[in-house]
C-alpha positions as CSV (number, residue, x, y, z in Angstrom):
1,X,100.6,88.0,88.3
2,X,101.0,84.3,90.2
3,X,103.1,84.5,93.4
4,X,103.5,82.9,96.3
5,X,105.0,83.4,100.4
6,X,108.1,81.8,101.7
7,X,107.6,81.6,105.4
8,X,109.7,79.5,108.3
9,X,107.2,78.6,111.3
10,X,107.0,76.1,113.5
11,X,103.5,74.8,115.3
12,X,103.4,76.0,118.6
13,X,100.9,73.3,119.7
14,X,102.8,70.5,117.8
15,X,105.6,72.4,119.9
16,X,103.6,72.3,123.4
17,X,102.7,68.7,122.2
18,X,106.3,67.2,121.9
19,X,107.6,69.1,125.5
20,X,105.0,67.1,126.9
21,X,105.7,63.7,125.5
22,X,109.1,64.3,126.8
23,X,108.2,65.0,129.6
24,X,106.4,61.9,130.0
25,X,109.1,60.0,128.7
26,X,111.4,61.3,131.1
27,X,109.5,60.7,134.0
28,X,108.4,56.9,132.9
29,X,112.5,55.9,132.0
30,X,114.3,54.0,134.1
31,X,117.9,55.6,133.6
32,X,116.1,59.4,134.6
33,X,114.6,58.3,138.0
34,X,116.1,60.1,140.8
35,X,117.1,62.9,138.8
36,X,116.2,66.6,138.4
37,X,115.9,66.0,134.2
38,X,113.1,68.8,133.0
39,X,111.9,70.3,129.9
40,X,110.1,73.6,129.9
41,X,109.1,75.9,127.1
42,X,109.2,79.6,127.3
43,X,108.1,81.8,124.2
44,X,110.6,81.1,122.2
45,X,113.5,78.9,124.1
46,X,113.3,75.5,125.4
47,X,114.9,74.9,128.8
48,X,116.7,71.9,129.3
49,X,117.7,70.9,132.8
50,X,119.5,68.0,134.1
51,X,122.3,66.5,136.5
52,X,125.2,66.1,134.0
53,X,126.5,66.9,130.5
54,X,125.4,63.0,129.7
55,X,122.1,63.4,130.6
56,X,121.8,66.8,128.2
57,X,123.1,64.6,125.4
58,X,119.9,61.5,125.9
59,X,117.5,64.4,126.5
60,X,118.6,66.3,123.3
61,X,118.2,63.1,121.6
62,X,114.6,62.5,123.2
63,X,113.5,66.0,122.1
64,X,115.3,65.1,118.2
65,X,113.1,62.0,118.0
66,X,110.0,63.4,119.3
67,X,110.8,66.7,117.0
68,X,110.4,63.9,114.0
69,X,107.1,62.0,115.2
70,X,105.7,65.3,115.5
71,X,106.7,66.8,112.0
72,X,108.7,69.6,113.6
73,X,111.6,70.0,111.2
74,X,115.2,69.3,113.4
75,X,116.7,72.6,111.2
76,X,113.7,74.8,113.1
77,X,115.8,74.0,116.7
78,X,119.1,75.7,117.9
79,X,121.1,73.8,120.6
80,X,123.1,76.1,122.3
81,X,126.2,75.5,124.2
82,X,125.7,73.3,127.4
83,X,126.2,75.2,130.7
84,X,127.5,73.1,133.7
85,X,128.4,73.4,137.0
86,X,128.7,71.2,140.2
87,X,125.7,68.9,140.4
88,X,123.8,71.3,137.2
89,X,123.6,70.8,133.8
90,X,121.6,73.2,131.5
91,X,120.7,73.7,127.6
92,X,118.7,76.1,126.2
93,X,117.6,75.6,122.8
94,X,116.5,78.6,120.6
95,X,113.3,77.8,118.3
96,X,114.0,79.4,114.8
97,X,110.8,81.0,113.7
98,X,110.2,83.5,111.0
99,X,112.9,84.5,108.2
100,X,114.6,87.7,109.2
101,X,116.1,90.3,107.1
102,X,119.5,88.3,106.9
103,X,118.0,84.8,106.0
104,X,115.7,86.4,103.4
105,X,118.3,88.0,101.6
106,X,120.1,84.6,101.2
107,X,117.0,83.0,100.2
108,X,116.8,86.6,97.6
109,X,120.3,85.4,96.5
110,X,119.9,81.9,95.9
111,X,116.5,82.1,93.6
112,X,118.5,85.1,91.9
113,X,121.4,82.5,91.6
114,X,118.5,79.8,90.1
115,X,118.1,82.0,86.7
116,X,114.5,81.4,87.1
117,X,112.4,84.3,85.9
118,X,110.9,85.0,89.1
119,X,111.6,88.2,91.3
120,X,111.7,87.4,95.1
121,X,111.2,90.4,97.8
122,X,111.0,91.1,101.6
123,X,108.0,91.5,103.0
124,X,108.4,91.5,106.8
125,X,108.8,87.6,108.4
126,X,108.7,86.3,104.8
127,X,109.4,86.5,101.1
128,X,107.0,87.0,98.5
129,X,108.0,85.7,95.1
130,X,106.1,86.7,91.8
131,X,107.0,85.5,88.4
132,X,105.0,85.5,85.1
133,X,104.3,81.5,84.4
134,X,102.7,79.3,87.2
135,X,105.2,76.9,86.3
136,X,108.5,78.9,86.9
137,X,106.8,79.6,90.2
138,X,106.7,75.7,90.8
139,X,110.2,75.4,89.5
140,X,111.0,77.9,92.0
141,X,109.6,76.0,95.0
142,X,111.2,72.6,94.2
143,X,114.4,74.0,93.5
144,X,114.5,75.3,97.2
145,X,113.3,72.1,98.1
146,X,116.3,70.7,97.0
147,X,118.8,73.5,98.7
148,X,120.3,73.3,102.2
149,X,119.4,76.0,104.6
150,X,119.6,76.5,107.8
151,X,115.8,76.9,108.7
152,X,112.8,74.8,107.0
153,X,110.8,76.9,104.7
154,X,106.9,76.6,104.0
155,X,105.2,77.9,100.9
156,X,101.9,79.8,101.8
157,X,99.6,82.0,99.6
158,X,99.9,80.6,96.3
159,X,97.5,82.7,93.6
160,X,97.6,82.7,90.4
């Protein structure tokens, strides 16, 4: 029986690759010298430091474009809310990776919704959809393609 895997990951060396291109840019601008602007990873959070609230806004836009050139989908990062204090500003942003059990049965619920014969269950970090027909299992794929969620999904393990 043909299936496939829904998965949501993000490359952690594309990841590691676009913290330290802006890094770089940071240090080579003009309108960040003097400052204490940073951008560190951790596991699964990106620290954000800076001076104001003005400079968390450039940087987040920094990390958006670099996010892009790198083919790191914009949906994948969370901006949290900025923290500040006297001469501090700081941002972490939470790095959506994997579906868990709430996000997979939306995903369950909106191929259900489809009225594609295809059944779709949760298998740990992803879904596993079988169906009969190869093609229903394309339909499947392009018609989340075209839905709006809140992670990016990738299709893995497709067998007929």
């Amino acid at each position: 029986m043909p299936s496939f895997d829904i998965v949501s990951e993000v490359d952690k060396h594309e990841l590691t690759n676009m913290i330290d291109q802006v890094q770089r840019e940071i240090e080579n601008r003009f309108d960040f010298k003097g400052t204490s602007c940073k951008v560190t990873l951790e596991s699964q959070k990106i620290n954000v430091l800076g001076d104001t609230e003005f400079h968390l806004q450039q940087l987040r836009d920094i990390i958006l474009q670099k996010a892009g050139k790198r083919n790191i989908d914009a949906k994948a990062l969370d901006f949290q809310k900025p923290e500040t204090q006297l001469n501090h500003a700081k941002q972490s942003v939470l790095i959506k990776d994997g579906i868990n059990t709430e996000f997979g049965k939306k995903i369950c619920k909106v191929i259900k919704s489809s009225k594609i014969k295809v059944q779709a269950s949760i298998q740990q970090e992803q879904v596993r959809v079988t169906g009969k027909k190869r093609d229903d299992l394309q339909q499947t794929i392009s018609f989340l393609k075209t839905q709006d969620l809140e992670q990016p999904l990738q299709f893995q393990n497709f067998r007929d």
